[in-house]
C-alpha positions in Angstrom: 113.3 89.1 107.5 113.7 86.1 110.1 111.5 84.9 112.1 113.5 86.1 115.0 113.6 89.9 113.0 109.7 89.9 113.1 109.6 88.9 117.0 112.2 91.6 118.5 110.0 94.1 116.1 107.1 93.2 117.5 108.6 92.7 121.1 109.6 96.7 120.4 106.5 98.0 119.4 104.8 96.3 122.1 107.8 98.3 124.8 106.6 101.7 123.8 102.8 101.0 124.9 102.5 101.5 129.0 98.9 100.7 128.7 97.2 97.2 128.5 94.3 99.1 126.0 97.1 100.1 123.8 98.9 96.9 123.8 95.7 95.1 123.1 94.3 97.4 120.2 97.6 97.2 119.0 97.1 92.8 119.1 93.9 93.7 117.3 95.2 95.7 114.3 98.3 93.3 113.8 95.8 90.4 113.7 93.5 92.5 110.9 96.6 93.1 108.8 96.9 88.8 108.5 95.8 87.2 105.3 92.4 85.4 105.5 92.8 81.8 105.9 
């Protein structure tokens, strides 16, 4: 997957959320699902 892949995906799963507490847990679980640094 491209770079550009991931980014629509993400720009698509963030569409489907009308609410800014969706959207943000939504930030929140994508940022736990990161490798530790």
């Amino acid at each position: 997957m491209t770079i550009n892949e991931a980014q629509n995906e993400v720009v698509e799963e963030f569409e489907d959320f009308t609410d800014w507490m969706d959207k943000y847990q939504m930030l929140i679980d994508l940022g736990n699902e990161l490798d530790v640094l």
